[in-house]
N, C-alpha and C positions, 0 to 999 in steps of 0.2 A: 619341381618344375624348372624347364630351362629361363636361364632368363638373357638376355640377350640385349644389346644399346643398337637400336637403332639411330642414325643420322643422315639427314637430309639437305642436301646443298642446297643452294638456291633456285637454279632449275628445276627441280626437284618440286619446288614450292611456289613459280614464279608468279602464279594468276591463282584464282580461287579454284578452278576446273583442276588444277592440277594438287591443289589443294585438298580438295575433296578427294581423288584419285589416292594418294597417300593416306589419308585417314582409313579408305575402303581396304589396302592394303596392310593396315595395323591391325584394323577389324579383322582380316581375313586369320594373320598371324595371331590374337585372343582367341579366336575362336577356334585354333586347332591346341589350345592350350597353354601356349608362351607367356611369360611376365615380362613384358619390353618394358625400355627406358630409352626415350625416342628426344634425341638431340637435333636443333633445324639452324641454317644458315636465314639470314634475311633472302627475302626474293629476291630473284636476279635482279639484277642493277641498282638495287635501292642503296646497298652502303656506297657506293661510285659515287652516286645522287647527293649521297650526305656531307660525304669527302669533299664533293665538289662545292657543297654549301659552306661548308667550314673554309674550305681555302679561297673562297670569291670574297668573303670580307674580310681577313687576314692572311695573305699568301706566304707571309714569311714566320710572323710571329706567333701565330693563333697559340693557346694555352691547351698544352695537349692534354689538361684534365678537362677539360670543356669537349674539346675533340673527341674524346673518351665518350663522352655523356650523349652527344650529337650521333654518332655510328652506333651506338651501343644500340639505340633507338630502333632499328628495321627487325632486329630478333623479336624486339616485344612485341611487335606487330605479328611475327609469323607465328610466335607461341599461343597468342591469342587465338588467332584465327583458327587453327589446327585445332584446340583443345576445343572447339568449339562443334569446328565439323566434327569432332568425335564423339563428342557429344549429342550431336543430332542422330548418328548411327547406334545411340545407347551405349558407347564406350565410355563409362565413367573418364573424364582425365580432368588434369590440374595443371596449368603453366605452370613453370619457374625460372625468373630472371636467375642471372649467374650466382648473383650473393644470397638468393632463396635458396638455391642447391645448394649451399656451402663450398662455393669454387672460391679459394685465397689465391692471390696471387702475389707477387712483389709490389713495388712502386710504379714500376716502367711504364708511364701512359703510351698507348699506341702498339706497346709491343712486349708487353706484359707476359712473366712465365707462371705455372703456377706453382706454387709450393705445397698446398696441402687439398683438400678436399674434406669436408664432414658430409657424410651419405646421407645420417640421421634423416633430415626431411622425406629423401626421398625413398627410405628404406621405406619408410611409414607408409609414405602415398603407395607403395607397390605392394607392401602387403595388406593393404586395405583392399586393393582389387582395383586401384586406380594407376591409370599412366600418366607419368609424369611426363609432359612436353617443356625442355630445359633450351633455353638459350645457350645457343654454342657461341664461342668467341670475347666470352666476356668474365669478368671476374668481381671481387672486390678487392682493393687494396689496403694495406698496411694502413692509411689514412681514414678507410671507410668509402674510399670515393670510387666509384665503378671506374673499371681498368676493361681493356679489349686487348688481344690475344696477337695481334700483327695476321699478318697472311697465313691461310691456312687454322688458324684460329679455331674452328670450327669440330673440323680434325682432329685435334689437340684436345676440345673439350670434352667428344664421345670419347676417343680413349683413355682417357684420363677419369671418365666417370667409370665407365666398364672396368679399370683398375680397379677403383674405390670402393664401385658394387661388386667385383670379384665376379662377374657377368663369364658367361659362357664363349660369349663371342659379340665382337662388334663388325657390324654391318654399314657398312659404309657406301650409300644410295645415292648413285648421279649417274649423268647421263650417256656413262657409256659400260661397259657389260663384263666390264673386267680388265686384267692386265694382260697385254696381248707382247706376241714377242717382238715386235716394234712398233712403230707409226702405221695403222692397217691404213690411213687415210694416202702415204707412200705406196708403204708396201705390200701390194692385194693379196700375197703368197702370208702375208701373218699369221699365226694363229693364236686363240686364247688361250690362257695357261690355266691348267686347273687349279696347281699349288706353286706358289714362289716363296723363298724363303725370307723373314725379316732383311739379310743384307744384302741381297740382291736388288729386294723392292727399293730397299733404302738407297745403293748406290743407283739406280733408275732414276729415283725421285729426285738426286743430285744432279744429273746431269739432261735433265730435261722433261723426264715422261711428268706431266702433268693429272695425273689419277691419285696420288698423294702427295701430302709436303711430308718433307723431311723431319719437320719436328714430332707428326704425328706417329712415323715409325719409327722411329727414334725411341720413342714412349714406350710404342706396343713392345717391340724388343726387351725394353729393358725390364716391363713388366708382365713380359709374358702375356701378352692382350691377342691372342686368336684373332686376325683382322679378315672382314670377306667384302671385297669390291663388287658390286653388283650393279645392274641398270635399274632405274625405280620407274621406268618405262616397259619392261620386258620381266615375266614371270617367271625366269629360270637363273640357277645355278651364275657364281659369278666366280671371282679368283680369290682362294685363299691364302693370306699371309701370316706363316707359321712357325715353327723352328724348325731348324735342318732335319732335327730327328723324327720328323714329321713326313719326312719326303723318303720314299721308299728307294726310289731310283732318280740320283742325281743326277743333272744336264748339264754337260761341260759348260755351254755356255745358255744361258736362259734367253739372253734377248740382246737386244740392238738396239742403242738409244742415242739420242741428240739433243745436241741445244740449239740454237743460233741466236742465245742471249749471252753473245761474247763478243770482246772487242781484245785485239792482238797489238799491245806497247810496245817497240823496239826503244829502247836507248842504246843511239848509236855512238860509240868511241868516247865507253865510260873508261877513267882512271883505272888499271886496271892496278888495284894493291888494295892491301887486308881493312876490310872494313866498309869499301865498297858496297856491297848489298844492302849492309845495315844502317845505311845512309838516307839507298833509294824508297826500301823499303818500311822503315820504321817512320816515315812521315805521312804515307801512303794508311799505315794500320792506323794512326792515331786519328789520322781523318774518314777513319769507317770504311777502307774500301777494303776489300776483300781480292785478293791475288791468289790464281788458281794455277797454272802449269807455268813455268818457269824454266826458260832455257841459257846457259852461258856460253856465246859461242870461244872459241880456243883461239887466247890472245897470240896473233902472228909476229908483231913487232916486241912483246913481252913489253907492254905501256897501256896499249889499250886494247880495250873487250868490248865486244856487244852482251844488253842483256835484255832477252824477251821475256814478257809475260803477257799473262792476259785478264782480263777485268771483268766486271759485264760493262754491256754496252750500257746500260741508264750511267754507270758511273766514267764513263769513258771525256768525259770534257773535266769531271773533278781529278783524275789523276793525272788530265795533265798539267792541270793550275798548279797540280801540290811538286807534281816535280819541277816545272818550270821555276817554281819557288826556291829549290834547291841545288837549282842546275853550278850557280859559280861555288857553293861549298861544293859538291860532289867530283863535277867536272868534267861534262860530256856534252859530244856537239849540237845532237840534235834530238828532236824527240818522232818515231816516225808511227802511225797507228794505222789500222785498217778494223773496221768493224764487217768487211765483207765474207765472215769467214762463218764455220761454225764447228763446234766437236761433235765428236761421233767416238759413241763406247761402247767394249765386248762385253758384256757381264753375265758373269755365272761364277759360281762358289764349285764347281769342278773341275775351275785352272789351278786351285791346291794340289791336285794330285797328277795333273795332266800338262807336259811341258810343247812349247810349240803352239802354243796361242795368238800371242803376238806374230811369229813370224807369219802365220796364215794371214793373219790380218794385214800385215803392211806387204806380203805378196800379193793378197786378192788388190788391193789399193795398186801396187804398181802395175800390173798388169793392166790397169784400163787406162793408165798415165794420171795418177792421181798423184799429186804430191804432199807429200808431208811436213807440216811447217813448226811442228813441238808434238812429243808426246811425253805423258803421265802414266803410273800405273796405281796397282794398290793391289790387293792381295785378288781382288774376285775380278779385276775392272783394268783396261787397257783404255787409256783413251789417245786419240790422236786429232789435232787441229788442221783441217783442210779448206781451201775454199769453198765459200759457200756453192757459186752453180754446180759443185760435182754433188751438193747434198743426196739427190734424191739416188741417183747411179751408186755412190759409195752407200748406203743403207740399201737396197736391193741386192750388190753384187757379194754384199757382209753375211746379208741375212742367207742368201744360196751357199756360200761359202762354209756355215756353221751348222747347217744340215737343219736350217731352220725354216726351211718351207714347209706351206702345207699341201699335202700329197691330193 
């Protein structure tokens, strides 16, 4: 029999109505024969609700094993409820908190990986003829003390179980219908994809599209975890995430994606001599901030250089304390930022064998008077940093440009 990991986000789950609705839909999946392993997020807004109860009495210092214990809290609520309406439709089922399934993880409160998985519990519950309803986002640690998974958490736990159960395929259930080849909410010419491949999804999921995090494909990839993004609102077919040799006829390029969780650092009229970078930047990594596309502009007086990058925006005030910090050892004038901006990425795993990518991209961009302020590549992914108001015009005239309307 196939068996299959279901997981439900939070919307997904938000009220009892939609609660019920879910159960009726595991019912309906039992009943054509499946042995599901059904992973659920807390209801919408509840972990926000908890985050925000933990930081109202300690804003700075709270105990992030307490933290832990506090968010960990909205799963047990949804596993309950769930096994319950399943139970009222005759579907045998059984909660399980993270450390009942046997999910380990390290120390890291708040944002916890995990290291192993024991199925045992839940092999039992499934071939007894019962589903297990497992808290996604949470673990046990090293200590014994319940651990939570960071953002996207959730993600990370169905595929990580459907590893362990060696699962057919993991079903990944929210509220929108699939991975589509950009922003349908932009761009109305979008369409859904049937198949995307693990690094396509994954550089997408990097650079904006919000349908998965990056740790959860990251997983699937590595362990070969069949992924399908579905609506748990709508009863049809959604997008699968596969291996390449999975995909019959490859897409030069799959889709069009964005962020505008970016904010653009110039340091103007750095020192320009050996060791410079490792100055600006090694102060920046040891304070947690994360530096993504990176430009050196070409020293005129052979003394001093500009050097741009870009941050996200949540961390756009901490990297300038950390370089203002280091401004007299380094040695530059000023620091200048703009958070008005966003990227915009080609992606598809059929620029390996097709040249001319790029240029299409930054002539579709020049031709409507777009400018280009840094660009980045990678092997499947072009990306380029533009003002924001051109956002919506540069993703419509990308996505016409790649032959990526819908007819």
């Amino acid at each position: 029999m196939t068996l299959i990991v279901h997981k439900y986000g939070g919307t997904s789950v938000a009220d009892l109505e939609r609660i019920r609705n879910v159960a009726q839909r595991i019912k309906h999946r039992i009943d054509a024969g499946e042995r599901l392993c059904v992973v659920v997020s807390a209801m919408a807004g509840q972990t926000n609700r908890l985050v925000e109860w933990v930081t109202s009495l300690d804003p700075a210092r709270y105990d992030r094993a307490e933290y832990d214990q506090v968010v960990a809290s909205g799963e047990q609520v949804t596993i309950g409820l769930l096994a319950i309406a399943l139970q009222h439709l005759g579907v045998p089922a059984r909660s399980f908190l993270g450390w009942q399934a046997g999910i380990r993880t390290d120390g890291a409160h708040a944002s916890a990986r995990i290291t192993e998985i024991d199925p045992t519990p839940l092999r039992r519950c499934i071939e007894a003829g019962i589903v297990p309803v497992v808290a996604g986002f949470q673990g046990i640690g090293p200590d014994g003390r319940m651990t939570t998974l960071g953002r996207g958490g959730s993600d990370t736990s169905a595929v990580a179980l459907a590893a362990a159960l060696e699962a057919d395929r993991c079903d990944i259930f929210t509220d929108v219908d699939g991975v589509y080849t950009s922003d349908p909410r932009i761009v109305s010419k979008a369409r859904k994809l049937d198949r995307i491949t693990y690094e396509e999804m994954l550089e997408m999921a990097s650079v904006g599209a919000k349908v998965l995090q990056t740790r959860s494909v990251a997983l699937a990839m590595r362990h070969k975890v069949r992924l399908q993004v579905l609506s748990s609102f709508e009863d049809k077919p959604g997008t699968l995430v596969v291996d390449e040799d999975e995909i019959v006829e490859t897409q030069i390029v799959s889709g069009i994606a964005y962020t505008r969780d970016e904010a653009k650092v110039s340091v103007v009229r750095v020192m320009d001599r050996p060791g410079v970078a490792a100055a600006l930047f090694g102060p920046l990594a040891e304070a947690n901030i994360n530096v993504d596309m990176i430009v050196q502009s070409v020293s005129r007086d052979g003394v001093h250089t500009n050097m741009t990058f870009t941050v996200s925006r949540a961390d756009l005030p901490r990297a300038r304390a950390v370089l203002e910090s280091v401004r007299e050892q380094v040695g530059f004038e000023r620091i200048d930022a703009d958070d008005e901006i966003v990227k915009i990425s080609v992606i598809g795993v059929g620029m390996r064998s097709h040249a001319g990518i790029a240029h299409r991209m930054f002539r579709t961009l020049a031709d409507r008077g777009i400018n280009i302020q840094a660009i980045s590549t990678s092997e499947i992914k072009v990306s380029v940093l533009i003002a924001e108001e051109y956002t919506e015009l540069a993703l419509r005239a990308l996505h016409s440009a790649y032959g990526l309307d819908r007819s």
